[in-house]
VOMI-179017 format. One record per residue: x, y, z of N, C-alpha, C, O in turn. Coordinates in steps of 0.05 Angstrom, whole numbers, plus 5000, padded with zeros to 4 digits. Example, Ala and Ser with C-alpha at 12.3 -4.5 7.8 and 13.67 -1.06 7.14 Angstrom:
<pts>
PT n.xx n.yy n.zz ca.xx ca.yy ca.zz c.xx c.yy c.zz o.xx o.yy o.zz
PT 5264 4886 5156  5246  4910  5156 5264 4934 5156 5285 4934 5169
PT 5257 4955 5142  5273  4979  5143 5258 5001 5157 5268 5023 5161
</pts>
This chain:
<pts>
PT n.xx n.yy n.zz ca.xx ca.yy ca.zz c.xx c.yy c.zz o.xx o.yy o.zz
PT 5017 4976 5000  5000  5000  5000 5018 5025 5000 5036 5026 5016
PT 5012 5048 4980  5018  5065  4978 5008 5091 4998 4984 5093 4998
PT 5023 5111 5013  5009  5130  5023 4999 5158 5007 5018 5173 5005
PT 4984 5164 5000  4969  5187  4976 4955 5216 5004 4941 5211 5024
PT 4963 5238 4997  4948  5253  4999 4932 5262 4978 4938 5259 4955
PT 4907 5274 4988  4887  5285  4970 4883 5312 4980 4885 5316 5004
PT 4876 5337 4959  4865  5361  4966 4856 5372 4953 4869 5386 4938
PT 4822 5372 4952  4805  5383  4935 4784 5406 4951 4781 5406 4975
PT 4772 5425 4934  4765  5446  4937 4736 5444 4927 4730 5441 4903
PT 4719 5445 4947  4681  5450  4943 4676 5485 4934 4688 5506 4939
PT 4658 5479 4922  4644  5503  4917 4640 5518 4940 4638 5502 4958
PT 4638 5545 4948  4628  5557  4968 4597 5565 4974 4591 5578 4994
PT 4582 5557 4956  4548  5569  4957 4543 5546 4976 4523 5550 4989
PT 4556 5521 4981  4554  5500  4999 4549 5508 5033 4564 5520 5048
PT 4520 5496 5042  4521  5503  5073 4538 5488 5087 4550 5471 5074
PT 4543 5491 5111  4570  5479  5127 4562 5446 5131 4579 5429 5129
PT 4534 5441 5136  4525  5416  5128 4535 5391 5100 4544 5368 5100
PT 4527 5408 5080  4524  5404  5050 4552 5393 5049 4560 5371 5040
PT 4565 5418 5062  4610  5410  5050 4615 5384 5070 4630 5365 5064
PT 4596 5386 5100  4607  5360  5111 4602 5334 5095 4618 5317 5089
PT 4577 5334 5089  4569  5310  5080 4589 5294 5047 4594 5271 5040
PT 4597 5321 5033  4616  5317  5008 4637 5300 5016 4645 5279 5006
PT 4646 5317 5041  4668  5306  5043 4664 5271 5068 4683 5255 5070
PT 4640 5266 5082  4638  5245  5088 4637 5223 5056 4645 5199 5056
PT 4631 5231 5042  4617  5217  5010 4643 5215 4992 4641 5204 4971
PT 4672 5229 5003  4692  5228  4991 4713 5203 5014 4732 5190 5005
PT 4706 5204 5033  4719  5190  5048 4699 5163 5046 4706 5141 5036
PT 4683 5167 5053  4670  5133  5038 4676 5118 5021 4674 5094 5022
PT 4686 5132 5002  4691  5127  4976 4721 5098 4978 4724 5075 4970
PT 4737 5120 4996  4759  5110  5003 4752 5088 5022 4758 5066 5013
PT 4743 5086 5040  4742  5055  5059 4729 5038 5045 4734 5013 5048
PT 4709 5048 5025  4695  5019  5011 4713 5010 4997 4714 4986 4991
PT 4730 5024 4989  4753  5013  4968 4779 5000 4980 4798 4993 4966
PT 4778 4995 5011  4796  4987  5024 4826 5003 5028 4849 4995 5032
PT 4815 5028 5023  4837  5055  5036 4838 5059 5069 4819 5055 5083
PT 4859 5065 5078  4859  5065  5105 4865 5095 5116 4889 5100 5118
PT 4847 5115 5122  4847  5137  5132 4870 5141 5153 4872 5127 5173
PT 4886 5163 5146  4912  5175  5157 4897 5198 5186 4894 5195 5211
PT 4893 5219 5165  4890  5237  5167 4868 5256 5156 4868 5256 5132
PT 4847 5275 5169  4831  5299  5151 4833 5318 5171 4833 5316 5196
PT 4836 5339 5156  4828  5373  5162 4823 5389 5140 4833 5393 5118
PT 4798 5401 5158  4779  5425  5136 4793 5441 5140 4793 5443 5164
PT 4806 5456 5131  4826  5484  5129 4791 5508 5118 4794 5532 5123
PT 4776 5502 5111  4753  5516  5118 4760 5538 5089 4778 5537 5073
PT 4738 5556 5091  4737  5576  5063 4763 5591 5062 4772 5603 5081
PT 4772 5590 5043  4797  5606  5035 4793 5624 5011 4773 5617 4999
PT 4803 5640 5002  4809  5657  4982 4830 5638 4961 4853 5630 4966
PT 4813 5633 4933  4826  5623  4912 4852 5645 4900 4852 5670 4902
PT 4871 5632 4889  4897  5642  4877 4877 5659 4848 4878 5684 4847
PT 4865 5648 4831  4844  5659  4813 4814 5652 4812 4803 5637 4828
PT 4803 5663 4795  4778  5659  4801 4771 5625 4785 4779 5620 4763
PT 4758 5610 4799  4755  5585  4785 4723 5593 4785 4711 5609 4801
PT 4710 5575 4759  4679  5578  4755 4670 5596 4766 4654 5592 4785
PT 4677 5628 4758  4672  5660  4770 4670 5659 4802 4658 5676 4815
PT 4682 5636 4813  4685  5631  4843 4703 5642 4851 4722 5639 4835
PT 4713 5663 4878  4736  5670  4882 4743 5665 4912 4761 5678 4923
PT 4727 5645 4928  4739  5629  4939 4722 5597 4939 4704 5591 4925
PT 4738 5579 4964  4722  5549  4964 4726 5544 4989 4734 5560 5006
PT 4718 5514 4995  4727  5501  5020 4751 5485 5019 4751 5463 5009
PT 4762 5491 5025  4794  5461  5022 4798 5445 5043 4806 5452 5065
PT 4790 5411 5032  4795  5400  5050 4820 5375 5049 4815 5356 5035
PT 4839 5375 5060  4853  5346  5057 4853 5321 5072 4851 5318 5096
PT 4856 5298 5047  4861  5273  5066 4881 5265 5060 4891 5271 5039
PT 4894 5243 5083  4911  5235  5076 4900 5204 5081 4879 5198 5093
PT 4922 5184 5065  4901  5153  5072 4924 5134 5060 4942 5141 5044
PT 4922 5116 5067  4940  5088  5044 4925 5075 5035 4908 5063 5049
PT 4928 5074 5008  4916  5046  4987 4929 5029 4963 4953 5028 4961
PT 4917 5020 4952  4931  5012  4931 4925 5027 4908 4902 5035 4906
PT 4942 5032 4887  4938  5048  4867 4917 5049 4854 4913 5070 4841
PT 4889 5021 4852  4878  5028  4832 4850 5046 4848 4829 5050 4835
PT 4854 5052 4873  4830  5067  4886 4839 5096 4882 4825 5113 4894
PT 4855 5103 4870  4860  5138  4867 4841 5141 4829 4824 5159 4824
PT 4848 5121 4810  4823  5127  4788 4792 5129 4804 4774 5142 4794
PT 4790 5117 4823  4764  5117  4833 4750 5142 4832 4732 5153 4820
PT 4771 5150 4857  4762  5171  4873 4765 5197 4852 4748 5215 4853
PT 4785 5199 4833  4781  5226  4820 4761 5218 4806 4743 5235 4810
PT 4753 5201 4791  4723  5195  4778 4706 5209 4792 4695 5230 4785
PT 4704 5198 4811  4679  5206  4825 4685 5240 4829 4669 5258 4824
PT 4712 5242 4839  4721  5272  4835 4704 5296 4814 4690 5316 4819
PT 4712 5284 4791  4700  5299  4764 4673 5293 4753 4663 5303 4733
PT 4659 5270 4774  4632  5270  4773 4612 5283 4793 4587 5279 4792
PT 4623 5296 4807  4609  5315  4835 4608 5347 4830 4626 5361 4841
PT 4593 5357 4818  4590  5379  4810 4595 5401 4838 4591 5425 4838
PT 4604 5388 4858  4612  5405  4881 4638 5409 4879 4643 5432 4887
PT 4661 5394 4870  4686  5394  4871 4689 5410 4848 4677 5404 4828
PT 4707 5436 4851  4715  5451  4837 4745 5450 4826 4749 5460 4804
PT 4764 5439 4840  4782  5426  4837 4800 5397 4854 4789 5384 4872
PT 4814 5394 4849  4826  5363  4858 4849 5360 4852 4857 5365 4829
PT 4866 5351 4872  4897  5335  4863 4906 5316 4884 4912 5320 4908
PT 4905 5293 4871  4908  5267  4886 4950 5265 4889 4964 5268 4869
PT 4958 5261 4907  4991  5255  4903 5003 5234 4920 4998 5226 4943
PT 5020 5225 4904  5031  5196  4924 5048 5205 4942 5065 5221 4934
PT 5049 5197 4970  5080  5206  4986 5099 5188 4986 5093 5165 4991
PT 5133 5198 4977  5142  5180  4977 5158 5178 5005 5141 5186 5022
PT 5177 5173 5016  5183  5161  5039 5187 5188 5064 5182 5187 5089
PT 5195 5208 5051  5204  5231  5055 5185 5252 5066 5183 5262 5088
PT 5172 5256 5043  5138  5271  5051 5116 5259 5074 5099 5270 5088
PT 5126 5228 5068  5101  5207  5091 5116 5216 5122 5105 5212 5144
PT 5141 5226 5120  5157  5222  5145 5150 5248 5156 5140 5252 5178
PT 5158 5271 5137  5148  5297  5133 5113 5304 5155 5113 5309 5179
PT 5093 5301 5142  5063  5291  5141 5070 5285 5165 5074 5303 5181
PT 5073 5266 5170  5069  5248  5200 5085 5274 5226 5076 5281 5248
PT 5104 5281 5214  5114  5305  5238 5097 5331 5241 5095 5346 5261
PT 5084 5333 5217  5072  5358  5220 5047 5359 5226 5034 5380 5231
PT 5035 5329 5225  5000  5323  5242 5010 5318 5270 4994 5329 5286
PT 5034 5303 5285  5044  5307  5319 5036 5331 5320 5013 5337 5326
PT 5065 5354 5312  5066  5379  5318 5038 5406 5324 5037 5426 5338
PT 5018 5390 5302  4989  5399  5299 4975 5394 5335 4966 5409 5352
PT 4979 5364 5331  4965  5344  5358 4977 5364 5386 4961 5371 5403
PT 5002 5369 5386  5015  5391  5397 5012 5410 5416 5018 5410 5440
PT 5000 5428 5397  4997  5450  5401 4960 5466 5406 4957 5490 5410
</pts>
């Protein structure tokens, strides 16, 4: 099993309800598929770098998880089939970043 972060961005016309439930419906996605949840935090509405779909900000939320490679086609499928997700980028960690990640969710736990 590979460890993958994910970090995709909901529309903002979304009530605080609406974005939970996306993102419970994105994490489902992953345990039915036999992914094993790391890590999530809603980093919450942010101000976009440009305007995406005359949107000029979203919600950003990341996960982090291990699976096997063929559950990342899944999930961006489903990605580019949710008219809530405005954008998406799935990335593999390699030994470095997983080590990285893991110091900087303690340091989080922390503080």
């Amino acid at each position: 099993m590979n460890q993958y972060e994910t970090v995709f961005i909901l529309t903002p016309v979304l009530s605080d309800d609406q974005m939970k439930e996306a993102v419970e419906k994105f994490k489902g996605i992953l345990t039915n598929n036999g992914a094993e949840l790391i890590n999530e935090e809603l980093w919450g509405l942010k101000k976009l770098a440009y305007p995406i779909e005359k949107k000029s900000t979203g919600f950003y939320v990341l996960i982090e998880f291990k699976a096997e490679p063929t559950v990342i086609k899944t999930l961006e499928v489903n990605y580019r089939r949710d008219e809530r997700v405005i954008r998406y980028i799935t990335i593999k960690n390699e030994k470095y970043a997983a080590q990285y990640a893991e110091k900087r969710r303690n340091k989080k736990k922390e503080a």
